[in-house]
Residue, then its C-alpha position, 0 to 999 in steps of 0.5 A: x500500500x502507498x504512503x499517500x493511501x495509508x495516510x488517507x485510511x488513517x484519516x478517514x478513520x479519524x474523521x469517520x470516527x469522530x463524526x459518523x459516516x454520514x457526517x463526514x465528507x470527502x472534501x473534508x477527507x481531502x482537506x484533512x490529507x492535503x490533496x485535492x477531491x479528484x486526486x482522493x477519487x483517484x484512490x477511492x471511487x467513492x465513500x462507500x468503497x473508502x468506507x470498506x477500505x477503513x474496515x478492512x483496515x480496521x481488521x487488520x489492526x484487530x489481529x484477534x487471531x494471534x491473541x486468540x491463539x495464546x489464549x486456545x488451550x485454557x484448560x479453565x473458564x477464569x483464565x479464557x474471560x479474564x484473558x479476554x477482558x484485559x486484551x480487549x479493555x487494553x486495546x479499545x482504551x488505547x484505540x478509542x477511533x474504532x470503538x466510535x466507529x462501531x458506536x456511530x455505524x449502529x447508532x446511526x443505522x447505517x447499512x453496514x452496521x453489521x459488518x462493523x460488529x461482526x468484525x469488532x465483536x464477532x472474533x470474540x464472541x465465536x471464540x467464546x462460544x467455542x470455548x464454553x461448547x467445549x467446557x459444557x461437554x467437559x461438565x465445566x460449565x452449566x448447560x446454557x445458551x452459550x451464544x447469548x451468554x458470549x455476547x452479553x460477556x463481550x458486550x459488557x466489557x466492551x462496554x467498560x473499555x467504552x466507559x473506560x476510553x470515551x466516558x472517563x470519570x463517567x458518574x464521577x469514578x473512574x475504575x481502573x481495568x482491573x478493578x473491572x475484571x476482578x469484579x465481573x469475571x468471578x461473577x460469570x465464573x461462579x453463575x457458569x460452575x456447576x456446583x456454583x449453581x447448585x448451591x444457589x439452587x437450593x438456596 
């Protein structure tokens, strides 16, 4: 890829996730790069096309399959949601762009609304899915619907690195991530457990 376009994705990026894809223009982008609209066109036929570039971008950047790997033969529940959580408060605190570049395609109901998520949060919640299917043959882990428990585990933390990157000092207190670990994935942990379960069954 060319400099002059690897600076283009990054400002696009930028500008995409700071106003939303209708709110952001190409002789916005075009101003913001230092060229002129016909020399951007001459890279990207059209917002639309820059918009799947930015995504695809946007993958690259996520690298979910290599943190994944280190994280496959976890023999316990624990250590498969904590991993995940420190992976994914880290990187979203640190790249704030691509969470509102998630948050502004499905607030605004934008088309590829979509296929932001499944790129941002799908990797992680087929991951655990995977991982909880495996537990629950083992008898590791109580009988649920796994899918739903997935995504609402990585829709929370997804929501504490938003509180954590976008909202700091939300509600005046600001909690350090492993304050939110250590709070939430015990609670998960001991729900999912089957003798947890019992216990709270016959209390």
């Amino acid at each position: 890829m060319s400099e002059r376009k690897t600076q283009i994705l990054e400002e696009a990026t930028r500008l995409f996730s700071a106003d939303g894809y209708d709110g952001m223009t190409m002789k916005q982008l075009a101003s913001a790069c230092g060229i002129t609209e016909p020399a951007l066109y001459r890279h990207f036929q059209s917002k639309e096309s820059l918009y799947d570039a930015v995504l695809d971008a946007v993958a690259q950047r996520l690298d979910t399959d290599e943190f994944i790997g280190t994280l496959d033969h976890a023999a316990d529940l624990e250590t498969i949601l904590t991993g995940l959580s420190v992976h994914i408060i880290d990187f979203y605190t640190r790249h704030a762009d691509i969470y509102r570049l998630l948050l502004f395609s499905a607030l605004g109901g934008h088309a590829k609304a979509r296929q932001v998520f499944d790129i941002i949060r799908g990797a992680y919640i087929k991951f655990l899915v995977r991982h909880l299917d495996r537990l629950e043959l083992e008898g590791k882990v109580v009988s649920r619907s796994n899918h739903i428990t997935a995504r609402c585990f990585i829709g929370m933390v997804f929501d504490c690195a938003m509180a954590k990157s976008l909202w700091k000092g939300f509600n005046g207190r600001s909690y350090k991530p492993d304050e939110i670990i250590a709070n939430n994935v015990p609670i998960y942990v001991r729900g999912l457990t089957p003798h947890e379960t019992e216990k709270m069954a016959e209390a």
